[in-house]
N, C-alpha and C positions, 0 to 999 in steps of 0.2 A: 639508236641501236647501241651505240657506245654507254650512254648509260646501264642497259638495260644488261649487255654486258658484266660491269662492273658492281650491279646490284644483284645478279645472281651470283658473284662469285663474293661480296662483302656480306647476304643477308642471307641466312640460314635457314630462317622460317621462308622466304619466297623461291631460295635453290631447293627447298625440299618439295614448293609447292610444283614447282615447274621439274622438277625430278618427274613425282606424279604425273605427272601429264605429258612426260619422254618430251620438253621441249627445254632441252640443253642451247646455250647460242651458237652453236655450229650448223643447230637444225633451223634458226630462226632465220627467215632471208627477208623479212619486212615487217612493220609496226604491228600487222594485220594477224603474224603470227605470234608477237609475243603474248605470253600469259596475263592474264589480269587478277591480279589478287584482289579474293574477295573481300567487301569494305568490313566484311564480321570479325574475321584476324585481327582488326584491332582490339577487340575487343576480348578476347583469347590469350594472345600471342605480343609480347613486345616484337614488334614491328620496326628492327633497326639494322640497318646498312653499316657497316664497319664498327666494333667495341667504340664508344663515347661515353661519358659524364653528361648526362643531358641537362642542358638550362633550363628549361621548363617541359611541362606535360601539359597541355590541351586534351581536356575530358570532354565527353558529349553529354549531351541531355540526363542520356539515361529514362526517358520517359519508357520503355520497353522493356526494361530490363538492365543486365551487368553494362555499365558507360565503356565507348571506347574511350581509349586511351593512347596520343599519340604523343612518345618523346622526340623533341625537340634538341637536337645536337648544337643548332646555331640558329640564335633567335635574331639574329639580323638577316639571315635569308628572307623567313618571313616577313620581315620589315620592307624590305627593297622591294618583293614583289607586290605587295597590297598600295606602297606605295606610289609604286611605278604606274600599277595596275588602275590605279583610281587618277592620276592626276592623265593618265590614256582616254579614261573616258570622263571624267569632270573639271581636269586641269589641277591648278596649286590648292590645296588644301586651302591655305591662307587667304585665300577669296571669301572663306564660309566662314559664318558660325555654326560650327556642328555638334547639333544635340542629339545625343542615345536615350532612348527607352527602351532600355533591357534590360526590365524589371528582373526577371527569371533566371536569366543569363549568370547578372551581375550577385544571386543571388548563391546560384549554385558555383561560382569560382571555378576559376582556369579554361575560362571559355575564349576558345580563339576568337570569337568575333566580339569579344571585352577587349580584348587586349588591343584586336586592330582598331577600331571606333577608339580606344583610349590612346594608340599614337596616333589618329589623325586628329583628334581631339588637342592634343599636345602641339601638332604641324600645324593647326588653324591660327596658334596665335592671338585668337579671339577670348577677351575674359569672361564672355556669356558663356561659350563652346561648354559643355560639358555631359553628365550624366544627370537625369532627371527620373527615380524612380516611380513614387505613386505621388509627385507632386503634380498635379495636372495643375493646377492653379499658377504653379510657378513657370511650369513650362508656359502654358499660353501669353503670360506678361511677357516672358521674352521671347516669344515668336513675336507680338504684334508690337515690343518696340522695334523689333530689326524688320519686320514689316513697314514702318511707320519711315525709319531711316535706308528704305533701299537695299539693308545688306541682305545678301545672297546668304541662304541658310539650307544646311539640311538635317533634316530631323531622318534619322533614321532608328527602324525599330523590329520590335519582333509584332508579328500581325496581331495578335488577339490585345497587347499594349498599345496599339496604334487606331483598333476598332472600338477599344476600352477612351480612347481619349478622343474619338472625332464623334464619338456619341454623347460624352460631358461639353464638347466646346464645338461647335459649328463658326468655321473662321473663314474667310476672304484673303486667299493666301495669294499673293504675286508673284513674292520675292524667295517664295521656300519651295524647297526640293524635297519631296516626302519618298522616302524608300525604305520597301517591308523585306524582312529577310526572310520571312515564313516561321513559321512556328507558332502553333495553334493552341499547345499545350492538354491537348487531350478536354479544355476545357469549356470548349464552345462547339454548339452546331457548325458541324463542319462547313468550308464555303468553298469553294471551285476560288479561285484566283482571280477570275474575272467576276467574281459577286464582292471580294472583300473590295477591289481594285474603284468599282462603282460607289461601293460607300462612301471608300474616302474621297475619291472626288467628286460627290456629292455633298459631304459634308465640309470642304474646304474648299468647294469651287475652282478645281486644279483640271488639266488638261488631260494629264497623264500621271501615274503611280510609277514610280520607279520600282527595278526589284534587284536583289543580290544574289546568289546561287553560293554558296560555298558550302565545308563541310569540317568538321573537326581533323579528318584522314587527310585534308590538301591543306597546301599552303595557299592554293592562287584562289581566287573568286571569278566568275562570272557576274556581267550588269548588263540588267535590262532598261531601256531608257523608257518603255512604254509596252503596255500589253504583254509579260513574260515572255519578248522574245528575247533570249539571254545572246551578249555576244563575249568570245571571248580575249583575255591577252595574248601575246602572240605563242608566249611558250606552255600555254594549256591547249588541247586538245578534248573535243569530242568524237566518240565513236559510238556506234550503237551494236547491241550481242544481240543474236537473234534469239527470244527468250524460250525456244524449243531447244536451239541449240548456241548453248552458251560460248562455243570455240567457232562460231561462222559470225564477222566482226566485220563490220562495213562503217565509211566513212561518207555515204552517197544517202541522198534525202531518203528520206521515210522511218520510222517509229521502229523502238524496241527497246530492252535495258540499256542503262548508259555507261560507257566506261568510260574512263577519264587519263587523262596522259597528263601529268603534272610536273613539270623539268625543276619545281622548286624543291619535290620532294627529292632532294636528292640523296639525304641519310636516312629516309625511310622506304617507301615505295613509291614509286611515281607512276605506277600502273594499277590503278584499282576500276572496281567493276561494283561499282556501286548498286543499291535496290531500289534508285528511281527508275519509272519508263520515260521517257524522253522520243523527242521530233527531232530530226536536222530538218532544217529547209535546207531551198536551194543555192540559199548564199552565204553558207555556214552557220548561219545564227542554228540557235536549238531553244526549244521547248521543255519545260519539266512537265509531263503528263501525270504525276503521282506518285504512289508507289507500287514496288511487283509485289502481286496477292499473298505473295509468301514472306514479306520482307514484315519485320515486328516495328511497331510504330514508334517513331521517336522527333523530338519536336519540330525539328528544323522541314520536316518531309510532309506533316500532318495535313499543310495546305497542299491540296492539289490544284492544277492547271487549270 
């Protein structure tokens, strides 16, 4: 609440949006009433909490249309939580060699999940760790020498580079950790989550696909360790809008839009109401179900659940 506070009275475009909507914080008595700012503002609207010189800008796809755009005031926030965030659910970087395939990503510049894969890449330590664009050949030698030597590896990617490479290289993977971060690219027959999920571990003989949840507008991520059930760190939240009515907002299982409560944004918005549908279960994890019918396509969303 203290935040939410302080980013109505620092952010102009979100006191105007919550003007709109007569939800001043005098009237707000819990999470459930604050506003959620819609994730298309970024793409609109500099979306900033107190005047700054921003360090960088984080652009989105863009597959739909005009990219958002999120500045970045202090790029070691982001840092602290991805990293926090990951050694929460995979331990020290420095255990892995971690290879990126994000081809597309890495193509279109100032992609937050370039930049996070480029400092865990950095935190690994490892001189294999890196970026592998359309080198399929060179990826698969160093997957199956760190195969061959035991080291713990994760290849992470975007899905249609990760369908694009378990279809040139069928491997017997042990020792690697494969995780897709979604993003279809408009380019491929579309696949539900649990069709691309089957491939790969058909084609690499693996147990389980890992998955990532993020977005250009947060800083923090979700991970799923098996089947898209995402779970999150402790200062992100899930909530779900009821997609009839977008101000009735529940944190108790069952389906609807997702909004998202993100304590890293803290000089931009850390309450957005994003245009995926989404699950809670019963033990907080959540589901990404797609997108809402209305929401314009963009890469990271294209896979659905």
């Amino acid at each position: 609440m203290e935040l939410f506070c302080f980013q109505y009275t620092e952010n102009k475009i979100y006191q105007q949006y919550c003007n709109l909507l007569r939800k001043i914080p005098a009237h707000v008595k819990s999470i459930y009433e604050i506003p959620f700012l819609p994730v298309q503002f970024f793409k609109t609207h500099i979306v900033a909490t107190t005047p700054f010189e921003h360090q960088l800008i984080f652009e989105s796809s863009g597959t739909g249309g005009d990219k958002s755009r999120h500045y970045i005031k202090d790029a070691s926030l982001y840092e602290k939580s991805f990293l926090h965030a990951f050694r929460q659910f995979y331990g020290n970087p420095k255990d892995y060699c971690i290879l990126g395939l994000l081809p597309s990503y890495l193509e279109a510049g100032n992609s937050s999940l370039v930049y996070m894969v480029q400092c865990l890449i950095k935190a690994s330590k490892n001189n294999l760790s890196g970026f592998y664009l359309y080198d399929f050949e060179k990826l698969k030698e160093v997957i199956l020498l760190n195969e061959a030597r035991h080291q713990k590896t994760l290849l992470i990617g975007v899905t249609y580079a990760l369908l694009d490479f378990a279809q040139a290289h069928a491997l017997q993977l042990k020792h690697t950790l494969v995780m897709e971060t979604g993003g279809m690219k408009g380019r491929k027959k579309e696949l539900i989550r649990q069709e691309v999920h089957d491939i790969l571990k058909g084609q690499w003989q693996l147990k389980n696909i890992h998955s990532e949840y993020g977005m250009t507008e947060l800083l923090s991520q979700a991970y799923a360790m098996q089947d898209g059930i995402f779970k999150t760190p402790a200062w992100m939240k899930i909530l779900l809008r009821d997609e009839a009515d977008p101000f009735e907002i529940t944190s108790q299982p069952g389906t609807g839009a997702i909004n998202i409560i993100d304590l890293a944004n803290i000089y931009s918005c850390a309450f957005i109401a994003t245009s995926d549908a989404g699950k809670i279960n019963a033990d907080g994890s959540f589901e990404v179900l797609g997108r809402q019918d209305s929401a314009d396509l963009r890469g990271c969303s294209l896979l659905t659940a």
